[in-house]
C-alpha positions as MATLAB code, in Angstrom:
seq = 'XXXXXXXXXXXXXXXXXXXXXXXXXXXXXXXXXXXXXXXXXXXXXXXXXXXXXXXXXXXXXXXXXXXXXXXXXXXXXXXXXXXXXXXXXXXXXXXXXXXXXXXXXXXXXXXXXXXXXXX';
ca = [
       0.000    0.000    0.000;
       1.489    3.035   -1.149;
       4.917    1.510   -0.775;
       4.893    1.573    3.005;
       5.526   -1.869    5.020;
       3.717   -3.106    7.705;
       5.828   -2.103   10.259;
       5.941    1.344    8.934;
       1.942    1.615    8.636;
       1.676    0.941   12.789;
       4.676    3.530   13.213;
       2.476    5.959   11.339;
      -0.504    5.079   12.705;
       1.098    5.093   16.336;
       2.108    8.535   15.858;
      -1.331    9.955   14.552;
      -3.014    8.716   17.726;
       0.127   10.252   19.877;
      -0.655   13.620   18.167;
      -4.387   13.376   17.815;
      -5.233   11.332   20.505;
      -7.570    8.574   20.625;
     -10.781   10.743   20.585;
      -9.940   12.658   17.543;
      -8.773    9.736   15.245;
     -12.529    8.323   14.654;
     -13.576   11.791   13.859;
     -10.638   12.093   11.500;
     -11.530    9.128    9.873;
     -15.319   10.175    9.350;
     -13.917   13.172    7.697;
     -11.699   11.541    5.632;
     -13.912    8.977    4.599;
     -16.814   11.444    3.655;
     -14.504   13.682    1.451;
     -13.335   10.691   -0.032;
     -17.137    9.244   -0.583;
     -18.154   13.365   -2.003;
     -14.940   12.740   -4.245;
     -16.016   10.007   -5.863;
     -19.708   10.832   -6.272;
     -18.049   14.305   -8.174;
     -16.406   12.023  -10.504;
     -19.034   10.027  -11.389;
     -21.219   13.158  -11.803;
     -18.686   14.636  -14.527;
     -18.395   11.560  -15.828;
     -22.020   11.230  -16.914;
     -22.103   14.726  -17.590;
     -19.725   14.339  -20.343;
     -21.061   10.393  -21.931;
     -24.474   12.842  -21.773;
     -22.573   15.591  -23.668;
     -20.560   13.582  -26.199;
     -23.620   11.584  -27.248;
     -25.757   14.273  -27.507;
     -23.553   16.114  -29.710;
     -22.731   12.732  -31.277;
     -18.899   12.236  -30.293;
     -17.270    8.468  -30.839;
     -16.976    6.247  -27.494;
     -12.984    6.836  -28.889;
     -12.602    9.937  -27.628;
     -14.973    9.861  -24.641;
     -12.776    7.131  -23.338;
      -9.799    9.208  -23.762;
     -11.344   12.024  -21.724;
     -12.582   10.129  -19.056;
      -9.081    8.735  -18.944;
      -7.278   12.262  -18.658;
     -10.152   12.985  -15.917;
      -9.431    9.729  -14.261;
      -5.480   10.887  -14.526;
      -6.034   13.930  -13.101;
      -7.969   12.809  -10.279;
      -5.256   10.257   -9.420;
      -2.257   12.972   -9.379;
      -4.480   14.429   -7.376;
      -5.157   11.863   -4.738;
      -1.392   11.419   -4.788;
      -0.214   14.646   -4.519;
      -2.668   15.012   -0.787;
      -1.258   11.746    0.254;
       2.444   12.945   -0.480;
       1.887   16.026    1.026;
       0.886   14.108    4.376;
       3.857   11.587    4.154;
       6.056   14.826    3.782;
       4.539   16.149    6.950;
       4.472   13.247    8.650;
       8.368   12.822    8.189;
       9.021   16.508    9.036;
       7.431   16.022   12.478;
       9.049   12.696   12.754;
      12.516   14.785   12.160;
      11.681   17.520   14.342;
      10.989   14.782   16.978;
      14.708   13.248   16.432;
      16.201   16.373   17.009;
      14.756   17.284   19.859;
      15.058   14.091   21.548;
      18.720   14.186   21.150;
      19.063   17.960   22.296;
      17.313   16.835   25.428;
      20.478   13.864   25.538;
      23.068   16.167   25.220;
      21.398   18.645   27.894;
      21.181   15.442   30.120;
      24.676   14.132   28.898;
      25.748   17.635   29.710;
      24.684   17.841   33.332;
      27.853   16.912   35.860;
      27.949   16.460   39.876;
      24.637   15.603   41.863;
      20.964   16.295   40.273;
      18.345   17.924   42.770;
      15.019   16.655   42.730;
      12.810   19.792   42.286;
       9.452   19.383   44.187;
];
């Protein structure tokens, strides 16, 4: 699936619900599964918008294929290009996270004699 292991996919999915939290990630979902549900009915709209259009102004199932193709391409660089985006951000937070986490081990690295307890 998209090129992404197993492993990876509960990694990902581990750090959505980190950042979320468990009573966002259902509503998330929802979301995401209704835009993807109005996305699809929009594409089957245009689509028999334009097999309405072509036959009534009597164009060959040729090219009507060949537009609902480009349509179809477009769509998918589309889908691509929002799931990309989200890998990208997903990565950048997971970087940010690294290099914090080993500021925070140098600080503590850094620290020499007897540590106080703070209360």
């Amino acid at each position: 699936m998209f090129g992404i292991g197993g492993g990876e996919l509960v990694f990902i999915l581990f750090i959505v619900l980190m950042l979320f939290g468990s009573d966002k990630v259902p509503e998330i979902a929802r979301t995401m599964g209704k835009a993807m549900a109005q996305l699809k009915n929009a594409t089957n709209d245009i689509k028999s918008e334009i097999q309405k259009g072509a036959e009534a102004n009597g164009l060959d199932q040729n090219a009507l294929n060949s537009i609902t193709g480009n349509i179809n391409a477009q769509i998918n660089d589309a889908k691509a290009n929002l799931l990309g985006d989200s890998t990208n951000v997903t990565s950048n937070l997971l970087g940010d996270t690294a290099t914090e986490i080993d500021k925070v081990k140098e600080d503590i690295d850094s620290i020499s004699g007897p540590v106080k307890r703070q209360l």
